[in-house]
GUMARKE-592440 format. One record per atom (N, C-alpha, C, O): y, x, z. Coordinates in steps of 0.05 Angstrom, whole numbers, plus 5000, padded with zeros to 4 digits. Each point is the difference from the previous one (the first is absolute). Layout:
REM residues N
YXZ...
END
This chain:
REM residues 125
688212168579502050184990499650285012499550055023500850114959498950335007502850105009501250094981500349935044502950225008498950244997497750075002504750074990499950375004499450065016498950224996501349695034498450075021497349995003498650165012500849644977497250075006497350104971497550045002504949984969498150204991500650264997499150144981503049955039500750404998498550045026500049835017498650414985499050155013499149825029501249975021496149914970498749825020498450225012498750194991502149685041498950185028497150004992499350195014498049714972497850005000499750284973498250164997503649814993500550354986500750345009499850234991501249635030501750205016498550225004501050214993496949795018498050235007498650144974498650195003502149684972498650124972502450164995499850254997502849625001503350064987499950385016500650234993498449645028502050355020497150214986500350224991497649675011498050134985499750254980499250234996502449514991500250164962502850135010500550214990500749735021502850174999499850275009501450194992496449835028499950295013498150144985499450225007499549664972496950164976500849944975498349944983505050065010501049964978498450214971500150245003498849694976498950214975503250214998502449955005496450284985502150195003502349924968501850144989497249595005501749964966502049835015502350024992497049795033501649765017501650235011502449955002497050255005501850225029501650134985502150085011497449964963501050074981503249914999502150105009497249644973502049834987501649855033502349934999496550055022502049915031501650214996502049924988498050335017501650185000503350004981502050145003497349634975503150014982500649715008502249904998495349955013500949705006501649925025501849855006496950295004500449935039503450105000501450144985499249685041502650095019502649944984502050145001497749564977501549944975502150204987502349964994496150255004500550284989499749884964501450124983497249715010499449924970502449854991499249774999502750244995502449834991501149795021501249794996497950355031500049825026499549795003501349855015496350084968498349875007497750035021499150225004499849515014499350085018495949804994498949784999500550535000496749955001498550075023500250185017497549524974498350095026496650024986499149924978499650235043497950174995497749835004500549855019497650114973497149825004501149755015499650035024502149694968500949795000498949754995499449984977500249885034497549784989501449784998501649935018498349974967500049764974497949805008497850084993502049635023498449824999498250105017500150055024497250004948497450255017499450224987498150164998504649824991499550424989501450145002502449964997496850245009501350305004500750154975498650154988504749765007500650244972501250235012501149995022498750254962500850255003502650095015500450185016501249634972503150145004501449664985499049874982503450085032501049745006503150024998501250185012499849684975502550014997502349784998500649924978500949955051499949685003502549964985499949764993502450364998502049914989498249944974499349764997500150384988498749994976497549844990499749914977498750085041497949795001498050234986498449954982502150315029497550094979498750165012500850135020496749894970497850085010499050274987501050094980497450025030499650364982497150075013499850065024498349944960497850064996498650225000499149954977499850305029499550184988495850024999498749925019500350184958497249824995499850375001501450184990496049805026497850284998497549914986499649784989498750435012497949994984497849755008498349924984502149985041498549685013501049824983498449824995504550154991500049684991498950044971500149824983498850485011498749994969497349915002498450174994500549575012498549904996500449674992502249895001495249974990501249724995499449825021499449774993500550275031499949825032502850125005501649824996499450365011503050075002501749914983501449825009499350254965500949874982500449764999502349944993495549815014499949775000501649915030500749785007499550385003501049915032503250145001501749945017498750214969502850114996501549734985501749865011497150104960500349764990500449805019502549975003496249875011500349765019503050045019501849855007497650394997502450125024502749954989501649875014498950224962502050104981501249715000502049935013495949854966500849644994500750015028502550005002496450015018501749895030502149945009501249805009499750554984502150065005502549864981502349915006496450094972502249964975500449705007502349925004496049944996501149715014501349965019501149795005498950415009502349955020502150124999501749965018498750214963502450054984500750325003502250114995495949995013499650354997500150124978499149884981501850315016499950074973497950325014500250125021498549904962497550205008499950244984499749904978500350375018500450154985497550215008500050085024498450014963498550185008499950254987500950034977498050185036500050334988496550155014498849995021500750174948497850155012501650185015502250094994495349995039501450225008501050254995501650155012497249864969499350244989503450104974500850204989499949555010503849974995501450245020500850234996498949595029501750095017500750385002501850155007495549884981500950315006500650144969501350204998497949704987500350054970502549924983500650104978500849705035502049894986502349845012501449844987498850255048501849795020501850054985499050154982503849815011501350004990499549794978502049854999495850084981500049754991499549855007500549794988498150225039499049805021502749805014500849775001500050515008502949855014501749894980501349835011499450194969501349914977499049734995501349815005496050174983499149695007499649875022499149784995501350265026500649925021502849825001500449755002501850514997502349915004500249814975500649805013499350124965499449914978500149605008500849814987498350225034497949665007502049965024499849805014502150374990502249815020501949864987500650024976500249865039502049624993502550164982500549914978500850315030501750184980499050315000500550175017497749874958499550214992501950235007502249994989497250245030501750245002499450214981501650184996496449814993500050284965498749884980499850124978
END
């Protein structure tokens, strides 16, 4: 039997998690900035969070959801195929997974955060 303890943020991740958090892409530093400090409909997210043995973007535990943001690395088909694997993972364990090119974040936050808020348990817009 798999507890929540031991598939959220396993200590053998720990040194990757603080990693990515301090060399966040400027589309992740971006979109933290409306997420963080449950400033988002006070909801409360967390930043490079690991799931089992993966590290998703941005994490959200009332909600069960997960937020993705894909740069120009997962446009290939070895990324793609491994985003895929990641994604079924999650979704079996009951994540709901939502992804955005980065390239949203600065072109269209505002629809970003709208689908975002969109995928919580009671829709706020």
């Amino acid at each position: 039997m798999v507890t929540n303890q031991s598939l959220h943020n396993k200590i053998q991740l720990k040194a990757r998690r603080q990693e990515l958090r301090k060399n966040l892409t400027p589309a992740e530093a971006f979109l933290w900035k409306h997420l963080k400090a449950k400033q988002f409909y006070g909801k409360r997210f967390t930043k490079q969070h690991s799931i089992g043995n993966y590290i998703v973007d941005f994490y959200c535990a009332s909600e069960k959801l997960v937020i993705e943001l894909d740069g120009e690395v997962h446009n290939n088909t070895k990324a793609e195929s491994y985003d895929d694997i990641r994604t079924d993972y999650l979704r079996a364990l009951g994540y709901l997974v939502i992804r955005f090119e980065n390239k949203m974040m600065f072109d269209n936050l505002q629809s970003v955060l709208q689908e975002i808020s969109s995928h919580f348990k009671k829709p706020y817009l």
